[in-house]
N, C-alpha and C positions, 0 to 999 in steps of 0.2 A: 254264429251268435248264440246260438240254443247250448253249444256245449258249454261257453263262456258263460253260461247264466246259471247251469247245473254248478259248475267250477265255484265261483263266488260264492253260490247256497252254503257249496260244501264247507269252500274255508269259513263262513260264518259259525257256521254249524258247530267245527271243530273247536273256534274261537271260545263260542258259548261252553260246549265241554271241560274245557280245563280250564277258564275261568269258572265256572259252577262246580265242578267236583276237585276234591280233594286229590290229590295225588305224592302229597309228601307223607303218608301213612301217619301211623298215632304220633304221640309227643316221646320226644325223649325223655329220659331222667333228668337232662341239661337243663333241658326247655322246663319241667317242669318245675324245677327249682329256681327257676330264675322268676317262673309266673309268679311263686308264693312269693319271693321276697318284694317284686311289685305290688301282688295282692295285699302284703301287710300294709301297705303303705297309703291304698288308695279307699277309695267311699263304700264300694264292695265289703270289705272286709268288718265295715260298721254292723252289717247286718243281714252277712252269711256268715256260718263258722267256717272256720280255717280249716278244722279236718276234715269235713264233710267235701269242702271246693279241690282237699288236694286229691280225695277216692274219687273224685269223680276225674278228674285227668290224669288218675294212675290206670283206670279201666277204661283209657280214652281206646276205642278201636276204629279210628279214622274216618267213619262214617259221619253222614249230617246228621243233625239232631234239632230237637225242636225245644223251645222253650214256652210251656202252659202261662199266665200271667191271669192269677184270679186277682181282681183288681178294685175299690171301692174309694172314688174319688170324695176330696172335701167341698163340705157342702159351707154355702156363707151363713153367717149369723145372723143375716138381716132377711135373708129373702129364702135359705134354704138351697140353692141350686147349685148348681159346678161347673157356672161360667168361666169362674175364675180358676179355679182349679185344670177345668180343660183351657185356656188358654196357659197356664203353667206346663201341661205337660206340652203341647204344641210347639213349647219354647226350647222344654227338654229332648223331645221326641225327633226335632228335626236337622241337630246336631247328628243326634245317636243314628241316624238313619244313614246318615252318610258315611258314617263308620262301619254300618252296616252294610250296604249296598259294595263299596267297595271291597266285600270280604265274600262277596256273594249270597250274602244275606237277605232276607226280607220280612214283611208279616205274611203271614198265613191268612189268617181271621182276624175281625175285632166284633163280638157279639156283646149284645146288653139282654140284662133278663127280661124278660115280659110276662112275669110271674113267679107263684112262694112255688118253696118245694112240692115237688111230685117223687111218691114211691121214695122217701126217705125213712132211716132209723140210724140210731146207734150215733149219732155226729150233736157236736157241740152246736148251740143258737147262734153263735159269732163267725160260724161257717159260710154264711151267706154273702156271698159278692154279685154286685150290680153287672159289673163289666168283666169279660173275660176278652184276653187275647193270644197270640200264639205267633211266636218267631222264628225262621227259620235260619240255623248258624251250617255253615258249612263242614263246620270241624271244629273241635274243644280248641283246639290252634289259635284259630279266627275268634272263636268266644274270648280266652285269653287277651289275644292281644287288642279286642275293644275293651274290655275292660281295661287294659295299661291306656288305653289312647289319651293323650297329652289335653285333649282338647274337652273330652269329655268333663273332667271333675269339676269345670268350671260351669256347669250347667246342671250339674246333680243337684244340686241346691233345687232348681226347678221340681222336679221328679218329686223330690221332700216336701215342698209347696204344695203340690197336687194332689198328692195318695192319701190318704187317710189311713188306711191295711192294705197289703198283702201279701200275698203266698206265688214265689212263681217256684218252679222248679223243671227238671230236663226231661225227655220223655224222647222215644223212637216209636216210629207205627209198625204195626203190624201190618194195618191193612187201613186201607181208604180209600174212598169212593170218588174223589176228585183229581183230574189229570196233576201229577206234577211237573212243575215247568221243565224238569230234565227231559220230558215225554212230548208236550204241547209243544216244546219251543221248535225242538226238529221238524214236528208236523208243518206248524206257521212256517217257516221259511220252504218246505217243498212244496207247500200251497203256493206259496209267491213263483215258485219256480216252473212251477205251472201256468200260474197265471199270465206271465211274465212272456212266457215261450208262446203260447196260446199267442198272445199279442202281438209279438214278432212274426208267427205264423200269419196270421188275419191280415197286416196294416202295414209290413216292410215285403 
């Protein structure tokens, strides 16, 4: 019964791996052209430029990436705040999430400031964003194809409701201080498989 429990962990384990990593490497030239001619077509392309979206999936190297999102919601006219604005994007957000999640995707962070600049120079007064966040794509692949996704454009409207400014752009770590789930997830299930045996050990 204990080996049958190692067994399971493992095929989960395996499961989570190639559902989480990439393994069809960068994009082809095919692929790539096929993105642009969706790209002209959909919301994206209102307010990325085109040549900047297609260097960045010519120098796709198959790796995740993360997407920064400095963010500053709209506030109401009457009262100031971003009730309504945050229930706009909640409307946007929970479509896209699922487009996301299916791709292997997630967020990372969602932080709000808690104060003005510290230790700044040299940057424009318009720089300042309230909310920042951070998503995690599997592969420019997967970023590609939510962005064609059928279902999304009909909620981007929302997203436009909500923001007021901002700035996202792509970014890889060098280095960081918190487990990634490529790392924790194995750990969590050989805990279980531990824990599991333990129990079997003790109560059968």
């Amino acid at each position: 019964m204990i080996f049958e429990v190692f067994v399971i962990g493992t095929i989960i384990h395996m499961t989570f791996v190639f559902w989480y990593r990439n393994f069809r490497g960068p994009m082809k030239p095919a692929e790539i052209e096929k993105t642009m001619d969706d790209f002209s077509r959909s919301k994206a392309s209102e307010t990325t430029k085109p040549e900047d979206f297609r260097k960045f999936l010519e120098e796709d190297d198959g790796k995740e990436f993360f997407i920064a999102n400095y963010i500053e919601l709209k506030k109401s006219s009457e009262d100031m705040s971003t009730k309504e604005a945050q229930e706009n994007l909640h409307r946007y957000y929970k479509p896209f999430a699922k487009a996301l999640l299916r791709r292997a995707g997630h967020p990372v962070y969602m932080v709000k400031r808690v104060g003005n600049n510290i230790d700044t120079w040299n940057i424009r007064e318009d720089l300042d964003y309230p909310v920042m966040s951070m998503m995690r794509y599997r592969s420019r692949r997967d970023f590609a194809e939510i962005l064609s996704d059928d279902k999304l454009p009909d909620v981007h409207k929302f997203k436009l409701m909500a923001i007021e400014r901002t700035i996202s752009f792509p970014i890889q770590f060098r280095f960081m201080s918190f487990m990634n789930p490529f790392y924790w997830v194995p750990c969590l299930i050989l805990l279980i498989c531990f824990v599991l045996s333990f129990g079997i050990n003790t109560f059968l």
